[in-house]
C-alpha positions in Angstrom: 82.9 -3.7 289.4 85.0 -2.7 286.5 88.0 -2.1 288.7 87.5 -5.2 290.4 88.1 -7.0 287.4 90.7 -4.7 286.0 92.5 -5.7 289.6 92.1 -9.7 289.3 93.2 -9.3 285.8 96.6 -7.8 286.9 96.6 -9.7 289.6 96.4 -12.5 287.7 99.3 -11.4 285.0 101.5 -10.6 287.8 100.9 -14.2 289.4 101.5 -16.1 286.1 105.2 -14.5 285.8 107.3 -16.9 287.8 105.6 -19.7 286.2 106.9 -18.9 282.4 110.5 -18.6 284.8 110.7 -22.3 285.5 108.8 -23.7 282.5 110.4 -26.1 280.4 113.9 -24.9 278.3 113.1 -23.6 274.5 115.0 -25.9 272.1 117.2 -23.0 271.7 118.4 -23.1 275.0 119.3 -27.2 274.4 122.0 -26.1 272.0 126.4 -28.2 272.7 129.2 -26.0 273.3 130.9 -28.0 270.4 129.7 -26.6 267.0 130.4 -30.2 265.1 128.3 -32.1 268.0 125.8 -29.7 267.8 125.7 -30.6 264.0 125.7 -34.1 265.0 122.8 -33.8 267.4 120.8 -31.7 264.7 121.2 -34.4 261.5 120.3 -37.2 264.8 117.3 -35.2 265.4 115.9 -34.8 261.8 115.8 -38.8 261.5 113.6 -38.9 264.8 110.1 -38.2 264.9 108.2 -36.5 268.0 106.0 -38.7 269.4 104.2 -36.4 270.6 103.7 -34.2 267.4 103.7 -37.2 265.3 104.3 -35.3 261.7 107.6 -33.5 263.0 111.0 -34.2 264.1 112.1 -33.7 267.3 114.5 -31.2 265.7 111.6 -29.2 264.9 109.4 -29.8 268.2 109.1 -28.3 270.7 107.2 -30.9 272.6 108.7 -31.8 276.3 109.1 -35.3 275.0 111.2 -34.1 272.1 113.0 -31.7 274.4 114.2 -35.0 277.1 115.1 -36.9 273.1 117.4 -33.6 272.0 118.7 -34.0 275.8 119.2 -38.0 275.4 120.7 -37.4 271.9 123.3 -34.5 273.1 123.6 -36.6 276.2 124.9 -40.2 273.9 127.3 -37.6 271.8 129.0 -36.3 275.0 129.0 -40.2 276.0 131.1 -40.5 272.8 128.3 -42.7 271.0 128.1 -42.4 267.0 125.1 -41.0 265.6 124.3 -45.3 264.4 124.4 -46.4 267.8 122.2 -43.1 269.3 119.7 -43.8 267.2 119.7 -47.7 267.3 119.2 -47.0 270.9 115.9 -44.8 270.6 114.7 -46.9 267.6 115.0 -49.8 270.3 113.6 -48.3 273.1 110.6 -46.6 271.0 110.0 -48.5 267.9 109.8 -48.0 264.7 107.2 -45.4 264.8 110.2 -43.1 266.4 112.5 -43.3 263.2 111.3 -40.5 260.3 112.0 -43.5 257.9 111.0 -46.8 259.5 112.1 -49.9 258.3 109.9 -52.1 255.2 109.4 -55.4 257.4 106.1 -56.9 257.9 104.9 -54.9 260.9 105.3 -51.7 258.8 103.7 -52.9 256.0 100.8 -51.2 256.0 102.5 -48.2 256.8 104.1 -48.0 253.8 101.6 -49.8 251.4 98.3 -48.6 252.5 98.4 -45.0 250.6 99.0 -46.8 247.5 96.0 -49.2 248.0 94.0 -46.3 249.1 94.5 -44.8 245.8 93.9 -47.7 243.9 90.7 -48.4 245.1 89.1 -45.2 245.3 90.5 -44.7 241.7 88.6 -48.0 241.1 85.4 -46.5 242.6 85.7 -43.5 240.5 85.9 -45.7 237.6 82.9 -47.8 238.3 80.9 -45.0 239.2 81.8 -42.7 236.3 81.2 -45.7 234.2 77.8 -46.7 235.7 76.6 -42.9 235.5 76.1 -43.3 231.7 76.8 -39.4 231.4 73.4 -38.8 233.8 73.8 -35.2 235.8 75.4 -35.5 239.0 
């Protein structure tokens, strides 16, 4: 029994080899011959967020979605596109949420606004409650 495992288990391993072969490209291998478009690419990507990861760039992720963005990006570059109009293009497409930075416009108001309001009103709870307590044990 222990051998039949031991068996499916290399088996298994074995198997599994040519599919790591033809997965998806590291970001390392989504690299521009040019040194100053690769540059170019790299400040593009730290100004767009993954939408898959949500709290990194694509620069950073390694997310297939951010993978087909470096690929658009290096892709607008070759195209002769500046940096401005790449990522006017995939703010366009995407939406604000895509930009690192997004826009203060009404839609993102809360966005940027609700943190502060957050703080403000649990710092009004606090209050109240500290002020209610009378110095009584918690």
């Amino acid at each position: 029994m222990k051998r039949l495992i031991f068996f499916t288990f290399i088996c298994l391993m074995v198997l599994s080899i040519p599919l790591k072969l033809v997965a998806e490209p590291s970001a390392a291998l989504i690299k521009m011959e040019d040194p100053k478009l690769e540059q170019r690419a790299k400040s593009i990507g730290k100004q767009l967020r993954c939408l898959v990861c949500q709290n990194q760039t694509i620069d950073e992720s390694d997310a297939p979605m951010a993978n087909d963005l470096k690929k658009l990006v290096r892709k607008k570059l070759k195209q002769g596109n500046t940096d401005q109009e790449i990522i006017d293009f995939i703010h366009k497409r995407y939406g604000d949420f895509v930009l690192m930075n997004p826009p203060v416009k009404p839609s993102t108001y809360g966005l940027w606004f609700a943190p502060f309001v957050i703080f403000i009103i649990g710092g009004i709870i606090v209050f109240y409650y500290l002020k209610n307590n009378n110095g009584k044990s918690l």
